[in-house]
Structures are given as structure tokens and as C-alpha cells.
N, C-alpha and C positions, 0 to 999 in steps of 0.2 A: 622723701621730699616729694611733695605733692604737684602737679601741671604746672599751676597758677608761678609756683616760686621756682621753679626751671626755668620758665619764660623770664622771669626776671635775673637770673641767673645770665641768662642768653642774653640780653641787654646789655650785662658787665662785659660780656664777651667782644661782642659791637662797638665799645670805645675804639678799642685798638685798631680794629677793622676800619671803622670810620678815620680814625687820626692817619693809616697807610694810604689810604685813600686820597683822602682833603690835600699832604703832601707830595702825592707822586706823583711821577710826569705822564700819568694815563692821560690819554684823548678826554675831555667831559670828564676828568677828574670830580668838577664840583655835582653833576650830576649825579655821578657814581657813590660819592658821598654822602651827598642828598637826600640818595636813595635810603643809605644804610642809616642816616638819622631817620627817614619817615620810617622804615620797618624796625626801630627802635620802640617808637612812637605808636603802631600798631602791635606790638607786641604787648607795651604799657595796658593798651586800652583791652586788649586782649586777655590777659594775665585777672587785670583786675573784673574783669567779666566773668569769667569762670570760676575764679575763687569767693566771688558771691553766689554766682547760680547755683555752685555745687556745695556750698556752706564751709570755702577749704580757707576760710581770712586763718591766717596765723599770724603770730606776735612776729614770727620772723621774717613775713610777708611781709606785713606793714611796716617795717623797720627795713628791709631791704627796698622795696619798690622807691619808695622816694632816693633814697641812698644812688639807688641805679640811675634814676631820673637826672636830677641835681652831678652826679659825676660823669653824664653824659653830658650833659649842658656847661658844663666846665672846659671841658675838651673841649668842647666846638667853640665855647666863645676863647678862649686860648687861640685856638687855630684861625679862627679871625681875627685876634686882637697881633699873633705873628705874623698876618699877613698882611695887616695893616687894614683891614674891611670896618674896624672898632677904633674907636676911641682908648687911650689908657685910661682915661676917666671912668670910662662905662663901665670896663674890664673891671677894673679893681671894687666898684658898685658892686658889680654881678659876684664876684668873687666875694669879698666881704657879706652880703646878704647869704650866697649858698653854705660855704664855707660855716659861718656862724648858722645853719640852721641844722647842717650836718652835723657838727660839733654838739651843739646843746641838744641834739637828739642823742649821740650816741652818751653823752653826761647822761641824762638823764634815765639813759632806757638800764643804764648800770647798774643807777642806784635804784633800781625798781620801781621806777614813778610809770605811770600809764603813759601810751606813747598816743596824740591826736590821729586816727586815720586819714587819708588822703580826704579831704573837702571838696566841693562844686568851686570855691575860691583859689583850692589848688592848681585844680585841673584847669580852669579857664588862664592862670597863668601861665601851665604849661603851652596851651592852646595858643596865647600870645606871644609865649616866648616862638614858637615853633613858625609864625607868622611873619615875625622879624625875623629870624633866622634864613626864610625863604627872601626876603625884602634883601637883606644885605648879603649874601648868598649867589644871587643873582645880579648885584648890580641897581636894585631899583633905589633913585634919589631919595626917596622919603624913609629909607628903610633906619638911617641912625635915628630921626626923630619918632619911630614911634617907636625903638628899641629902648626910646629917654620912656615914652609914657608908659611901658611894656615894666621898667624898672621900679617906679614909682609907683605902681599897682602892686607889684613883686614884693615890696615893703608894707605896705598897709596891708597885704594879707597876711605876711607873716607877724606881722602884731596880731593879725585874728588869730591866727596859729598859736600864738604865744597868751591871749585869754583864752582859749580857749584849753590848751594845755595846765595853765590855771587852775581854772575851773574843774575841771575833770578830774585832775588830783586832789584836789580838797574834795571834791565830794568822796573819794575813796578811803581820807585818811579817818 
């Protein structure tokens, strides 16, 4: 197993870290948390840096990193939506959206169809999710509304995700 897919590995490992965290009665609990989502977050960016520089992309890269992404962001919007920080509306949004892109990844990556690499559409969602996450996190009043617009971007990229996933297999068949 290659740097690039350790670090993502490491990621999987930071849910549960994170989840003991966010619950327990430390001092600065949510910062400590925080923390462990943002060095999530630079390991992502991290990971996928090196496994271009150094030509290491694997199929099982690309199929783990989003996987690790998407079930870190699960947890955490979980841990807000139990703490009351989220709406259950938004919850079950955010849920429905990952949930189904997790799924029709791993369908698909079974039946041997090509998997879409992480995008500039991806990542800027991730980008925004991580923006709200700090907004409502903290406490800041604006943080549910642009967690709404944060969601509705979240959606229209993964219709790009899903032409594009399209495409890419018909051009292979």
C-alpha cells in the first residue's frame, strides 16, 4: 500500500477520534474536534498531492478517498444534527445525497464500470462543506443558511458527477 492510500486510510481512523471528541466532556471539546476534522481535511489534500506528484492514483485510491471524505462528513453532520447544531431536514439532505453517492459508487465500482476521479466541483464542495461546518461549529447565526446553499450546490455537482460518470463509461464500452 502506497503513502498517498495510508493517509487515506488515516482519515478512516479520525472518524472515531473525532466522534470521542465532539462527545466528551473535555475543556474546548469542539475545538479539539475541530482540530481533528481540519487534520482530516489536510491529510485529504495531502494524500491526493502526492499520489499525483508521484504518479501513485490507484483504482483503490480513488474509490477509498471520496469513501473516507463523505463518512467523515456523515459523522460530523450526525454529531450536529444529535446535538441539535442542524436541522433534521438538512440531516437527512446531507444523508440522502452522501449515502446515495457512496452506494452508486460502490454498485458500480463492482460491476466494473469506471469510477469518476475527485473533480475541482468535488473539492470546492468539500471546501464549503468544511466552511459551514466551522459557521455552525462555532456558533456563528448565518452558519444553517449557507449550510442550505452549501447543500444545493452539493446536488447539482453530483448530477455532474453522475454525467459525467455517464460519459466515461460509454466511452469505454
Amino acid at each position: 500500500m502506497n503513502v498517498p492510500n495510508l493517509l487515506t486510510v488515516f482519515r478512516f481512523v479520525l472518524i472515531p477520534v473525532y466522534l470521542v471528541l465532539f462527545f466528551s466532556e473535555l475543556p474546548n471539546r469542539t475545538v479539539w474536534a475541530f482540530g481533528v476534522l481540519l487534520l482530516a481535511g489536510l491529510t485529504d489534500v495531502l494524500d491526493g498531492y502526492l499520489a499525483r506528484r508521484h504518479q501513485q492514483v490507484t483504482q483503490l485510491g480513488v474509490m477509498l478517498d471520496p469513501l473516507a471524505d463523505k463518512l467523515m462528513m456523515l459523522a460530523v453532520f450526525l454529531s450536529l444534527l444529535v446535538s441539535q447544531m442542524i436541522s433534521i431536514t438538512a440531516a437527512i439532505a446531507i444523508f440522502i445525497r452522501d449515502l446515495g453517492m457512496i452506494s452508486l459508487s460502490a454498485f458500480f465500482h463492482f460491476r466494473g464500470k469506471l469510477t469518476v476521479p475527485a473533480n475541482l466541483m468535488g473539492k470546492l464542495t468539500t471546501v464549503l462543506y468544511y466552511i459551514a461546518l466551522s459557521l455552525l461549529m462555532f456558533g456563528y447565526p448565518s452558519g444553517s443558511e449557507f449550510l442550505w446553499g452549501v447543500i444545493i450546490f452539493s446536488f447539482i455537482t453530483s448530477l455532474i458527477y453522475l454525467l459525467q460518470f455517464k460519459m466515461l463509461n460509454q466511452r469505454t464500452m
